[in-house]
C-alpha positions in Angstrom: 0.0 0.0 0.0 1.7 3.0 -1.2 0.3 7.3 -2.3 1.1 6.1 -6.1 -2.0 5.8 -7.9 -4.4 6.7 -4.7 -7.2 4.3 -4.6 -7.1 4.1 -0.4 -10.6 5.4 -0.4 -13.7 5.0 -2.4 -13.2 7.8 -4.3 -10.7 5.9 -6.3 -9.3 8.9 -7.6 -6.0 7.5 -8.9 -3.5 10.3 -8.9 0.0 9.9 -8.0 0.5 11.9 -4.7 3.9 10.7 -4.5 4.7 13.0 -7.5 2.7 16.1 -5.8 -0.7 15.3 -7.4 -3.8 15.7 -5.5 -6.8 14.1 -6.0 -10.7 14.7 -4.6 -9.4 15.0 -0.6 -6.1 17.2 -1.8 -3.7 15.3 0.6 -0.1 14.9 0.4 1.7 11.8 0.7 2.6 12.7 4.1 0.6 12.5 7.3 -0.7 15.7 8.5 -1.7 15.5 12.3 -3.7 18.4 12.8 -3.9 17.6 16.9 -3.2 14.8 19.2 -4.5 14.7 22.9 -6.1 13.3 25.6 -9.9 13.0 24.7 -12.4 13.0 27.4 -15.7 13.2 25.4 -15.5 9.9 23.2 -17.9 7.3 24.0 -17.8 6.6 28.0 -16.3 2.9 27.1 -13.5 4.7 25.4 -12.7 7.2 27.2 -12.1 6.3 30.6 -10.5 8.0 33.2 -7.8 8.5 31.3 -9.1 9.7 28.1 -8.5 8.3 24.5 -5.4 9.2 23.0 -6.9 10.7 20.0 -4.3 11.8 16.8 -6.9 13.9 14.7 -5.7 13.7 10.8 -6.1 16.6 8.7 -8.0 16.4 5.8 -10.7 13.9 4.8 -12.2 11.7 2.3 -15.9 13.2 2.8 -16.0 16.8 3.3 -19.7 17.0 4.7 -21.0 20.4 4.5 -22.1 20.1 8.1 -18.6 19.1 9.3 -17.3 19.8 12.8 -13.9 19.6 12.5 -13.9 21.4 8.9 -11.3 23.8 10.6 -8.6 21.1 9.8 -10.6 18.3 7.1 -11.5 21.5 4.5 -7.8 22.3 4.0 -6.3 20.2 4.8 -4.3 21.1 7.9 -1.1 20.0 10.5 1.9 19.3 11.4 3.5 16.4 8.5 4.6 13.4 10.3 6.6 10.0 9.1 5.8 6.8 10.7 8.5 7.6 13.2 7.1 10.5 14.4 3.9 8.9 14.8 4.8 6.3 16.6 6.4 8.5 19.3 3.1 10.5 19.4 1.3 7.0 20.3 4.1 6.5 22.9 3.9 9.8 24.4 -0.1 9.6 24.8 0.1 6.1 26.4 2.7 7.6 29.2 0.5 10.3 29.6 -2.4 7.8 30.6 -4.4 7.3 27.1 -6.9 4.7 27.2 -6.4 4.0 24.0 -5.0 5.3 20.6 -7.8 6.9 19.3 -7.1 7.4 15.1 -9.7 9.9 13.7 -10.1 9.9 10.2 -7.1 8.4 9.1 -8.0 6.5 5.9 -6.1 9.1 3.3 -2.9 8.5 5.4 -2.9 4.6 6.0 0.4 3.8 4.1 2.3 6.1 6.8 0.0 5.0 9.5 0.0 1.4 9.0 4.2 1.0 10.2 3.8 3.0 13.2 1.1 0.2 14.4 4.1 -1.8 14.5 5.0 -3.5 16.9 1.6 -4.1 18.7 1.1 -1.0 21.2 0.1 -1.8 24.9 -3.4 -0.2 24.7 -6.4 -0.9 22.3 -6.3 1.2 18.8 -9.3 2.6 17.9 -10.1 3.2 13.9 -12.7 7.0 14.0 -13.7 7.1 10.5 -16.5 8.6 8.5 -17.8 4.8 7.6 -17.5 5.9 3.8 -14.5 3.2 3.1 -13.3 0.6 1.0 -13.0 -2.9 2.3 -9.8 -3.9 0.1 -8.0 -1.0 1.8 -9.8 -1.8 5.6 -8.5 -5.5 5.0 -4.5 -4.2 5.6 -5.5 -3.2 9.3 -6.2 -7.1 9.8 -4.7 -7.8 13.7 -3.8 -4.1 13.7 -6.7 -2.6 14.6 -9.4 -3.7 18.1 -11.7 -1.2 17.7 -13.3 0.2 14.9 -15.8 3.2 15.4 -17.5 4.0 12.2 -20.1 6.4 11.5 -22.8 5.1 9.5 -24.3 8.8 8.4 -27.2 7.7 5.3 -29.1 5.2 4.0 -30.3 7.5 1.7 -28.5 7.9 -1.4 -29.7 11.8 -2.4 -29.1 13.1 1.0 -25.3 11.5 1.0 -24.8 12.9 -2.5 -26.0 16.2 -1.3 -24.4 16.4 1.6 -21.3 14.6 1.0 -20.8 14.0 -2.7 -20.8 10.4 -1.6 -24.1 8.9 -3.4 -22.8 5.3 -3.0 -22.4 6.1 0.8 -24.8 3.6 2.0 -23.1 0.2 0.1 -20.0 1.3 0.4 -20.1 1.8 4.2 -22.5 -1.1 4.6 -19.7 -3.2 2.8 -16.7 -1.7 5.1 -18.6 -2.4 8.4 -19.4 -6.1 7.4 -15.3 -6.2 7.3 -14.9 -4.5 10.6 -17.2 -6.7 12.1 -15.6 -9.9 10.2 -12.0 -8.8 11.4 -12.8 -8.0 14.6 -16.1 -9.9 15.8 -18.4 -9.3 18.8 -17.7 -6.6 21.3 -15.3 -7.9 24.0 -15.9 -6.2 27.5 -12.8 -5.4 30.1 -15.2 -4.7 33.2 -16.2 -1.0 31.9 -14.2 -0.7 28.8 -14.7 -2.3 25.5 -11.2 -3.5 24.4 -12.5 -5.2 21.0 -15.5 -4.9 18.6 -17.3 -2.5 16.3 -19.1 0.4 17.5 -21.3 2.2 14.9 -22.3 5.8 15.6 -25.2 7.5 13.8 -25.1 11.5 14.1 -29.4 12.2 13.8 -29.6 15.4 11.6 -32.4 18.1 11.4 -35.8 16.7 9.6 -34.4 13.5 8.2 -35.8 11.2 10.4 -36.6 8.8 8.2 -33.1 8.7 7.0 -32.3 8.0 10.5 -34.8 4.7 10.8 -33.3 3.3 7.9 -29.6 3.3 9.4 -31.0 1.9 12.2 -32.9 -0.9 10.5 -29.8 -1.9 8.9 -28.0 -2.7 11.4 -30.9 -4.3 13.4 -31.2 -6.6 10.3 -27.2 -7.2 10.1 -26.2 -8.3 13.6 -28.0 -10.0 16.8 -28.4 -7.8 20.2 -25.2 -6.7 21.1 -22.5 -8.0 18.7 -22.0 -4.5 17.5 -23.0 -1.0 20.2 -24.4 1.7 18.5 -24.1 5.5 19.4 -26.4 7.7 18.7 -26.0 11.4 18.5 -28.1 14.9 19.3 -25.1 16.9 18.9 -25.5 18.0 15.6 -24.7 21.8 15.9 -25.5 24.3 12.7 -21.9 25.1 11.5 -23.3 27.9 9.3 -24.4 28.3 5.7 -27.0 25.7 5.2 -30.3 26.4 4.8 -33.7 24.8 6.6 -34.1 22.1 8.1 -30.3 21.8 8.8 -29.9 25.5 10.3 -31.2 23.9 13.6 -30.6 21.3 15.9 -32.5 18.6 16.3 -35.7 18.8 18.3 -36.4 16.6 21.3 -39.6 14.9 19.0 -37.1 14.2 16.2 -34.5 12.3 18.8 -36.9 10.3 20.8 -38.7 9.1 17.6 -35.4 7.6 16.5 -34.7 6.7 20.2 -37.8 4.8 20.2 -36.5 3.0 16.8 -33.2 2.2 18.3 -35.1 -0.2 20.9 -37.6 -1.8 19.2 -34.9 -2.9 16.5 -33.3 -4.7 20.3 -29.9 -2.1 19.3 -27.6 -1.8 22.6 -25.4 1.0 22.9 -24.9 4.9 24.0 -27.4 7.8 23.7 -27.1 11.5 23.6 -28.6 14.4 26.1 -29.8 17.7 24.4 -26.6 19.3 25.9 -24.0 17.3 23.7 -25.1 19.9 20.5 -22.9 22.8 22.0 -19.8 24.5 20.2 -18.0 23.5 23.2 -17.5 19.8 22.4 -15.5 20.6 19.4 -12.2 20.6 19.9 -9.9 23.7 19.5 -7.8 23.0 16.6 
């Protein structure tokens, strides 16, 4: 796996990035880490008391137009780091108490990534992606990765393309969790921490509802009770520039009819209080 001929992502764009071309997510052939720190507001089982030692990549392979972190995925953004260096930012999170190694949206860097995961680290990694991945790339992270956290955003193909230019969203990411799940099988518990398994997070946005159901019933029809968590979010926050319905945050009738969903399709997993759609959350980059 190399930056010649990019195909890491669906996108498949093909360009050499080696030789200075850039294709749709404009990346260099060099890891950019935009931030790395202790992370306190990942899922409970994640975080700990320690936090997850979360290395935020810049740029990204999906560019949703309601991003949070568009501050460093819109550039993209950071520091360039080898394998070397990346390694010793893993090492330095561990000693200060990480959790875990928490990689968020590291897909577009994988060929740098992939040596620093070498040997094994002494804490879980966690794989943050958007979910919108191809399962020939996901396949190299075989034994490398315990934890993936995917988001699965649509199951509706206009709203993916209009929001993310991604209209094959939904069987591309329904592909890519089947070969999370297949690598990494049924969430493992360490008393309070999961320390293996997939756990699928669903971000609920403004009047799409029924958008929401339909990622729900997916996964109710794709694994039993519990062999996968699933997170599901209120903190959508208006980022500005969109019009209606996704200039607001989601209304307490729009979360507790997907809630609702959630349970009768027997889901386990983490929900969301109306205080979790603040500015505050996002992380100063």
């Amino acid at each position: 796996m190399d930056y010649t001929s990019c195909r890491l992502c669906p996108r498949e764009c093909g360009v050499n990035r080696g030789a200075g071309e850039r294709g749709w997510c404009r990346c260099p052939d060099t890891a950019l880490v935009a931030k790395q720190m202790l992370h306190y507001w990942e899922e409970p089982v994640l975080a700990g008391a320690g936090g997850s030692g979360a290395v935020f990549f810049g740029g990204c392979t999906l560019g949703c137009r309601y991003c949070q972190n568009a501050a460093i995925s819109a550039g993209p953004t950071g520091t360039p780091a080898d394998s070397a260096s990346l390694r010793r930012i893993f090492e330095e999170l561990i000693a200060q108490g990480a959790e875990n190694i928490d990689l968020v949206t590291p897909t577009q860097y994988l060929p740098t990534i992939l040596p620093a995961l070498e040997p094994k680290l002494s804490v879980p990694v966690v794989y943050n992606c958007g979910g919108y991945e191809r399962a020939e790339t996901l396949r190299a992270l075989e034994n490398k990765v315990d934890i993936y956290l995917p988001d699965l955003k649509y199951a509706d193909a206009g709203l993916a393309r209009q929001l993310s230019g991604a209209e094959d969203y939904f069987p591309r990411a329904q592909e890519a969790i089947l070969e999370m799940f297949r690598q990494v099988g049924s969430v493992q518990w360490a008393g309070e921490r999961v320390t293996r398994g997939v756990i699928i997070r669903h971000l609920i946005l403004p009047g799409h509802v029924e958008n929401s159901l339909k990622v729900l019933d997916w996964i109710g029809e794709h694994f039993a009770p519990g062999q996968v968590l699933v997170s599901l979010m209120r903190q959508y926050t208006p980022m500005g520039g969109l019009a209606a319905p996704l200039d607001r945050r989601v209304t307490e009738e729009e979360y507790q009819a997907v809630l609702s969903w959630m349970y009768l399709n027997r889901l386990e997993g983490f929900t969301q209080d109306a205080e979790a759609a603040d500015s505050v959350y996002i992380p100063d980059f």
